[in-house]
C-alpha angles and dihedrals in degrees: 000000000000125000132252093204096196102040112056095163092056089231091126095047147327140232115204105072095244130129127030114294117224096255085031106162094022115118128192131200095216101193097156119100142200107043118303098065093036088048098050086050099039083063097047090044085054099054090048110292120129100233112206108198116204114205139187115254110259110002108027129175103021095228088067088086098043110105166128103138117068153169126244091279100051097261128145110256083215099066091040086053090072111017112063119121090039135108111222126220130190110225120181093211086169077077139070091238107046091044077057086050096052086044096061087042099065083034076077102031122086090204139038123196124196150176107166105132111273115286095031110103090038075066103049081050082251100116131131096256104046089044092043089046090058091029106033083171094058121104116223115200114180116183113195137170102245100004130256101300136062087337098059104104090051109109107245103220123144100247097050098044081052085054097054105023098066096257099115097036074070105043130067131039121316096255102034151075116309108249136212111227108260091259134049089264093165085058091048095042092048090041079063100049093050093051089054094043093055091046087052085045088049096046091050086046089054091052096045111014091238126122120213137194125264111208112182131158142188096244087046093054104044094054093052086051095055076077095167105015100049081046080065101066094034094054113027094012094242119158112209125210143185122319104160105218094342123103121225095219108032130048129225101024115121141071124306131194117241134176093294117000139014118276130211118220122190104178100169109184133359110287098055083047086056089047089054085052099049086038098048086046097252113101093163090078097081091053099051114105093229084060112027103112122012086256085062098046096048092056083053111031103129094058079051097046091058101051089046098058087046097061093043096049089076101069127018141280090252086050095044090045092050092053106031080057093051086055104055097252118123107240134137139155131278093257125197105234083261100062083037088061088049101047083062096054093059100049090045099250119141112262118150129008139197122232119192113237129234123260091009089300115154106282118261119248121223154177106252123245106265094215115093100198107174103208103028107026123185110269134198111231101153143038115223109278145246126255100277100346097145100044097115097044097054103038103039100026110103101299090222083067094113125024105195102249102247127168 
């Protein structure tokens, strides 16, 4: 039996396979790659639904070939990041018979998930009409990079969707170049998004026994993300640019630099930034007229920013972080993801996880479902799959094994 280091209770997830998961006798027929449309089924598998992945004969997900680094086996880190609790299948849908194949699949599935640039699966004879036509139950989620329109030939990878999508312009130092976030967060955020568009699809199938189809895209999704700063455009046609740590609404709340390591400070309204003042030995600050309200600090950030970092720069970022906490002011260190994992750890909150091998192989070590759910937690059935490792089972198992789970 393998560990969950950061829920002992098992109230974030379980590892043993028992109980009903949440989305327990769904099944859904994932033939989407990379990271948005993986991502978006990795959460529903682990939450109950029998994920079906469909790969390509020979190579698969392409991820499967991005590392280093890998695992013990060899295997990208990447592809095992999305793609636990799954049974993979090869489908040749370049032939009459695997597209057949893929067709009786989703014949048994309640959901279909899918990335291929637009137009491709209308080729393969896999779209949404066609399938919903056949299966006006089944739920059709395409997931593309500019939508299905005009934008449809554009390649839908994360950077560029950051580039043009305003991302950059926000991210980086004043003066210089503009800068992706360290992780593919368009994929995550449309994965998401995905993953909420199909539930709400499902709920309206419970009421009223139709499928529908899910249409989201990158652009889509960033631009929804961009929550306040893309507001401000919309609504006072302000275009934002590039702050590094700083906040354009809100002082002080960046990173400062401190005796060691940088420290990140998130004072929200005008008592915690009283209690910064009283904790960093300088009580005059939030009588001062340049800092009295946030309006006022934000006028005048950079002379605050500068006494700030003064009086910081005498103890550490753990120090800082312990009593700035005490004293009721958000604040903590620029950790490394290691110390980030362990950080949870220490506050309780589910970080890594260990999944039992098949067949007495080493466990497989991963990040831990986000979603506490009390009475049907996420659980971790499967390790991710082999290329192919569930071929036989699928195609040539009864074929009345799965009914989808229609109202």
């Amino acid at each position: 039996m393998g560990t969950q280091d950061n829920a002992p209770d098992g109230r974030d997830g379980a590892l043993d396979g028992a109980g009903r998961g949440a989305l327990e006798g769904l099944r859904v027929a994932d033939f989407s790659r990379v990271l948005a449309g993986p991502y978006a089924t990795m959460l529903l598998a682990d939450l109950g639904a029998d994920v079906v992945k469909v790969e390509r004969p020979g190579t698969g997900d392409d991820t499967r070939a991005w590392h280093p680094p890998a695992d013990h086996d060899g295997t990208s880190t990447y592809f095992l990041s999305v793609n636990r609790n799954k049974r993979s299948v090869v489908l040749d849908l370049t032939t009459g018979t695997g597209r057949e194949q893929a067709r009786a699949l989703v014949a048994e599935s309640d959901v279909l998930v899918e990335n291929f640039r637009p137009g491709t699966m209308e080729r393969l004879g896999l779209g949404p009409q066609r399938l919903r036509a056949r299966h006006p139950e089944l739920i059709y989620c395409s997931i593309s990079g500019f939508g299905s329109g005009a934008g449809a030939a554009v390649p839908g990878y994360d950077l560029l969707v950051q580039a043009v999508g305003g991302l950059m312009s926000v991210t980086g130092e004043t003066h210089g170049e503009p800068v992706k976030a360290g992780v593919a967060l368009v994929d995550v955020i449309t994965g998401l998004h995905a993953s909420l568009g199909i539930l709400a699809a499902l709920r309206h199938r419970d009421a009223t026994g139709e499928g529908q189809l899910v249409e989201v895209n990158l652009l889509g999704s960033l631009l929804s993300a961009m929550v306040n700063q893309a507001s401000a455009y919309a609504v006072a046609g302000v275009v934002p640019g590039r702050m590094g740590n700083a906040h354009p609404s809100i002082a002080p709340y960046e990173t400062f630099p401190t005796a060691d390591r940088p420290l990140a400070l998130a004072v929200g309204n005008d008592r915690q930034f009283a209690a910064l003042a009283e904790t960093v030995g300088d009580p005059g600050l939030a009588l001062d007229d340049r800092f009295r309200t946030n309006a006022d600090r934000v006028a005048h950030r950079a002379a605050l920013r500068a006494l700030l970092a003064e009086r910081l720069s005498v103890a550490g970022a753990d120090h800082w972080s312990a009593v700035l906490l005490a004293a009721g002011v958000p604040a903590g260190p620029v950790n490394t993801l290691d110390e980030a994992f362990a950080y949870a750890r220490k506050l309780g909150v589910p970080g890594i996880v260990e999944i039992p091998a098949a067949a007495g192989g080493e466990p497989h070590r991963q990040v831990a479902h986000p979603i506490g759910l009390s009475a049907t937690p996420a659980r971790y059935r499967l390790p991710p799959p082999r290329l192919g490792g569930h071929t036989a089972q699928i195609l040539h198992g009864p074929s009345s094994d799965h009914a989808p789970n229609r109202p």
